[in-house]
DRENSETOR-748515 format. One record per residue (C-alpha): residue in three letters; x, y, z. Coordinates in steps of 0.001 Angstrom, whole numbers, plus 500000, padded with zeros to 6 digits. Layout:
% residues N
alaXYZ ...
% end
This chain:
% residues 404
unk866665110826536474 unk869418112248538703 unk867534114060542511 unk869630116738544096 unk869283116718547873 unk869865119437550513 unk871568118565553854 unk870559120174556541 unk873763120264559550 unk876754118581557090 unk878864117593560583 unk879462113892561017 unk876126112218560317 unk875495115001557392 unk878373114367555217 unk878432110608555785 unk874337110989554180 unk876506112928551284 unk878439110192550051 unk876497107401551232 unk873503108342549030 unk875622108934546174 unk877184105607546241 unk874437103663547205 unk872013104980544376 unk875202104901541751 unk875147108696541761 unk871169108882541187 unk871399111352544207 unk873917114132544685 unk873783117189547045 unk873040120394545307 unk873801122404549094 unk874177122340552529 unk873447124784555604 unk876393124452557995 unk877444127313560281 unk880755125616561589 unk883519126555558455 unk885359123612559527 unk882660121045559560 unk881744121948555958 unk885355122171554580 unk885570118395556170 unk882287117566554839 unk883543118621551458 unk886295116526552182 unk884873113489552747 unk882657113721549481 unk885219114342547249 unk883693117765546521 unk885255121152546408 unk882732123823547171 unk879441122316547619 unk877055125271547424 unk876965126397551087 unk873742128949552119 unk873027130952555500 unk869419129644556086 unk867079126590555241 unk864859128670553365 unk867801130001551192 unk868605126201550682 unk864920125911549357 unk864454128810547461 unk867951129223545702 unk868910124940545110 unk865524123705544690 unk866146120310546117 unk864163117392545604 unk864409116170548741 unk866150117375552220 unk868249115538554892 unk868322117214558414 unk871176116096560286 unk871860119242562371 unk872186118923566475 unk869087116654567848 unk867773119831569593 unk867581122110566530 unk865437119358564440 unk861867120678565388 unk863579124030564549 unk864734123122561579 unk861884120783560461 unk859678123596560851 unk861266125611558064 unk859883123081555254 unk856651124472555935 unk854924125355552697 unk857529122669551382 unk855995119189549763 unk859427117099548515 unk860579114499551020 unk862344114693554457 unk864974111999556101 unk864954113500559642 unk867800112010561878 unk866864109905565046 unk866213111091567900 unk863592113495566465 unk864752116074569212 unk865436116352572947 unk862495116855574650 unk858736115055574927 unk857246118690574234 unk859207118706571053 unk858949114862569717 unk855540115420570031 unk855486118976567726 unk857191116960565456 unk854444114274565343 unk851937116897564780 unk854039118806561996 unk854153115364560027 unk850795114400560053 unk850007118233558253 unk853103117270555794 unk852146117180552536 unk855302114760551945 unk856856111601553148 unk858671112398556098 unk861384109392556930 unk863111108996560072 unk866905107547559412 unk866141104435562079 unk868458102906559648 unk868603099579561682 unk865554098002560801 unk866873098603556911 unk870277096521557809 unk869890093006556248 unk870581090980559781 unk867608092612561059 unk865481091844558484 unk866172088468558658 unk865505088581562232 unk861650089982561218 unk861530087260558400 unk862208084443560565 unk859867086018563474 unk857066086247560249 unk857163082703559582 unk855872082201562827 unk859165080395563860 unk859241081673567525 unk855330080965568309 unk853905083286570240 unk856670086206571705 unk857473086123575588 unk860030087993576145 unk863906089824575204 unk866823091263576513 unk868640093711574583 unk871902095136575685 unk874551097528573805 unk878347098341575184 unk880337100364573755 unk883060103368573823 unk882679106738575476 unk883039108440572059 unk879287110047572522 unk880864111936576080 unk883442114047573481 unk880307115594571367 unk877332117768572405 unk875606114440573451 unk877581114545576742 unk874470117037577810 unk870876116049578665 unk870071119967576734 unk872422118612573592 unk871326115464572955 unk868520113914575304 unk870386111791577189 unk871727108698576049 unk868089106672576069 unk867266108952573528 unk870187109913571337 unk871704106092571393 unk869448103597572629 unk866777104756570511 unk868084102368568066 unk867447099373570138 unk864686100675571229 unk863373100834567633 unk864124097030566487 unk862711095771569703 unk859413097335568707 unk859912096133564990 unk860691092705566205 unk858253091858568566 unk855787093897567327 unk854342094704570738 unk853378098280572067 unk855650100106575139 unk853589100160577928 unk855525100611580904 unk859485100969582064 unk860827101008584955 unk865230101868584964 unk868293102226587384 unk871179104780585867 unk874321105977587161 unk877598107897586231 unk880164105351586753 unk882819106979584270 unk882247109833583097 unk881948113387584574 unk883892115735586843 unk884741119074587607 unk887256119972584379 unk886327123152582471 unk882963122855580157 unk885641124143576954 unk888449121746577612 unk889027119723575244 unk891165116537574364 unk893645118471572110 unk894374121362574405 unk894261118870577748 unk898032118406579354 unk897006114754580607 unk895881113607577203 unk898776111506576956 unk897896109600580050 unk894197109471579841 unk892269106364578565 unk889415107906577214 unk891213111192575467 unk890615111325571832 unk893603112566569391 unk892252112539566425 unk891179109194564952 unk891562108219560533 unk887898107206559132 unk886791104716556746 unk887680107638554259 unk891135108009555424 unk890323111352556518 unk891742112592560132 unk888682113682562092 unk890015116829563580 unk886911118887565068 unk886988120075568377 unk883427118948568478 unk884469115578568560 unk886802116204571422 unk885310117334574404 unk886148116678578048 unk884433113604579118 unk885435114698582780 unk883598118667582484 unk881473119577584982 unk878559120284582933 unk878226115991581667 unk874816115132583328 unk874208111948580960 unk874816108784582680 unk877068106260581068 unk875335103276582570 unk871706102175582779 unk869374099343582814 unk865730099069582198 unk862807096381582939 unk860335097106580145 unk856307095757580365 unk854855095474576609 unk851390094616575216 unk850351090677574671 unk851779089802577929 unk855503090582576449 unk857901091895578782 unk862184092190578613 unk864784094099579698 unk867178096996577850 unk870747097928579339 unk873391099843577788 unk877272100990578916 unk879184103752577654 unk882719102645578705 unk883308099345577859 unk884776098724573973 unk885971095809574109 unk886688093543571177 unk883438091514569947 unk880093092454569535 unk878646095908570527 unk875152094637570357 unk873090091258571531 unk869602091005571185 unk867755088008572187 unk863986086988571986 unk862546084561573137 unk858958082453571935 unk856542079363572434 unk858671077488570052 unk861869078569569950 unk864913082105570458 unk866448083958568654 unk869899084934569019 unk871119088522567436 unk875013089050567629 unk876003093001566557 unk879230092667566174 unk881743096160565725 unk881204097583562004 unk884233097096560094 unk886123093888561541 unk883560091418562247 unk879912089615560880 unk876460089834562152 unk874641086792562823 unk870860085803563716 unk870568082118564837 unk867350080805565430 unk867313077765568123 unk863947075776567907 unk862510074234571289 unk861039070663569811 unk864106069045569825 unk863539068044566229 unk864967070669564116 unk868196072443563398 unk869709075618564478 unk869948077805561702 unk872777080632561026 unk873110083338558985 unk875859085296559079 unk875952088983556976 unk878884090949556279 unk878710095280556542 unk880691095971553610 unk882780099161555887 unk879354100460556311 unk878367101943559444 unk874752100602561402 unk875146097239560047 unk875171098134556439 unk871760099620556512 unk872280103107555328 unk872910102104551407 unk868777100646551966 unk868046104075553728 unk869391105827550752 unk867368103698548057 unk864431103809550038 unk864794107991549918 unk865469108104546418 unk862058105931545756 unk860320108583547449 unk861318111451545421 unk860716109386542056 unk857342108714542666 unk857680104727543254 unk857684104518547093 unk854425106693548798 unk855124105926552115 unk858168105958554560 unk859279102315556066 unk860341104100559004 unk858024106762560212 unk857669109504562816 unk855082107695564912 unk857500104830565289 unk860419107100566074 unk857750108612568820 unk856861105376570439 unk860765104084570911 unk861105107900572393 unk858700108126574769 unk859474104719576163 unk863263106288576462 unk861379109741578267 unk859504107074580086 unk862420105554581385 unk864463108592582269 unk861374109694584526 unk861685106701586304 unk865242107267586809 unk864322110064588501 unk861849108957590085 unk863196105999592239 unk863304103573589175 unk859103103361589605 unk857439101771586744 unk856469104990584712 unk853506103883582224 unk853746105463578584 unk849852107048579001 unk850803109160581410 unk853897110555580048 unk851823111911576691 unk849046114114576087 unk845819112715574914 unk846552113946571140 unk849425111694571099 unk847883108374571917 unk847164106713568743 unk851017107951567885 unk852159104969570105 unk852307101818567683 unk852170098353567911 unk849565095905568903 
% end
């Protein structure tokens, strides 16, 4: 049986949800509304689903009360989720809730305490640990191929794309250990299966920021031409021209307070311990992501290469001296995150049949990868000083943190 969905925010991450659920479930999901504000955003949205005139409503409650949707996506701005997530109150179908959960510890945490009232599976779209090269990473660690875990590094460089959109604010996204490297942050839980328990992390504005005006933007700039990071208007997998001005903000304004560079030294439970780094202004050709762990009898070695031109790979390098190295290599298909999203979208729709009860990727994960991000910004601030996890949440949150 076909399940209509609502989408909450239908701006980049919104009306990719759209399509991608529709395709991935062979149409068993289709959006019966949206609640956008921005005109343009939802004529684009429409645009990319092939849809003229998806039924567009003022409020989330109108979305609830007039489509009567089986299940709901919120993809609106990371600091109206809590806001947004609050409306389903007196709701019971299921919610996908986009990572981060919001942009402050006060509010993470409201959302924690929201979804353990929630009559419903709540899901949070960490749609990384879906892709298939992660999962093979977990099956491999499962086997018991690595021994016991010592330790990782994890590092992600990419473009300065997030410094054009609302992220380029601590107030509109979080801050980049947050909005992005929550991600990371996720599968190196997932993978090592250890719990956060200190972080200490250098950061710095090496790029970006400036003193240009808050409202310039890229299309209206007279040095666009000329500058290396200006963004004209780029074609998506769709073949649609993204054209929003949201997309094109100054990455020079005065008001940028996210740094573009930082590195953290992260302590875990079971005597794990690794590092996390990420740059904002380096896409180059290659990978964007490498993740390596390393065990008692052997590493693993994750290569993340760019969606769209290039293959993943996990290679698994045992220690003995007797056995092989052993490659797999997986293909993304043009899907973004590693080809995870088409499992995100199956998973949803088993949760509004009735044949999945519980989320794979839940709120008190996305909580733990957050407040080791929080964590980390405090020590930032703080003269990079390991910042434990304990005291950065209240005493109701505690038993949110997971792992062992």
């Amino acid at each position: 049986m076909k399940k209509r969905i609502g989408i909450i925010g239908f701006g980049e991450m919104g009306k990719r949800h759209g399509l991608e659920f529709y395709e991935a479930t062979h149409g068993g999901i289709e959006v019966c509304g949206v609640v956008e504000p921005d005109d343009l955003m939802y004529r684009r949205g429409c645009e990319w689903n092939g849809i003229e005139g998806i039924p567009r409503f003022a409020t989330v409650e109108e979305l609830l009360s007039k489509a009567s949707p089986d299940g709901v996506i919120i993809a609106s701005p990371n600091f109206t989720h809590l806001e947004n997530l609050r409306k389903m109150e007196g709701a019971s179908i299921p919610v996908l809730i986009e990572k981060p959960l919001d942009t402050s510890l006060e509010k993470i945490a409201e959302i924690v305490r929201f979804a353990r009232k929630y009559p419903a599976p709540i899901v949070v779209d960490h749609v990384m640990r879906y892709a298939p090269v992660i999962r093979k990473a977990r099956e491999l660690i499962e086997q018991g191929k690595l021994g016991r875990i010592c330790s990782f590094e994890f590092s992600q460089r990419t473009g300065i794309g997030m410094f054009h959109t609302f992220r380029r604010t601590q107030r509109g996204g979080g801050g980049h250990m947050i909005e992005k490297a929550t991600h990371d942050l996720d599968v190196m839980l997932y993978l090592t299966g250890a719990k956060p328990l200190a972080v200490s992390m250098l950061s710095a504005q090496h790029v970006v920021g400036g003193t240009k005006p808050d409202d310039l933007t890229c299309l209206d700039c007279p040095d666009a031409q000329e500058c290396p990071h200006a963004n004209l208007g780029r074609i998506s997998s769709a073949g649609i021209r993204d054209v929003s001005i949201l997309n094109k903000l100054c990455v020079f304004a005065k008001e940028v307070d996210v740094p573009d560079n930082e590195a953290c030294l992260i302590r875990m439970s079971g005597g794990v311990f690794g590092t996390y780094s990420h740059t904002y202004f380096c896409d180059m050709p290659g990978h964007t992501r490498l993740y390596e762990i390393v065990g008692t009898k052997g590493a693993l070695y994750i290569t993340l290469a760019k969606e769209e031109r290039y293959l993943g790979e996990v290679k698994f390098f045992p220690f003995d001296g007797k056995g092989t190295v052993e490659t797999s290599t997986f293909e993304y298909f043009n899907k973004i995150h590693y080809n995870g999203g088409p499992y995100v979208a199956r998973h949803f729709l088993d949760l509004m049949c009735g044949k999945a009860s519980a989320p794979f990727t839940t709120v008190e994960q996305a909580f733990t990868a957050e407040a080791l991000g929080f964590a980390a910004m405090r020590s930032s601030a703080e003269q990079s000083r390991f910042v434990t996890i304990d005291e950065m949440i209240p005493a109701d949150m505690k038993s949110a943190i997971q792992g062992e």
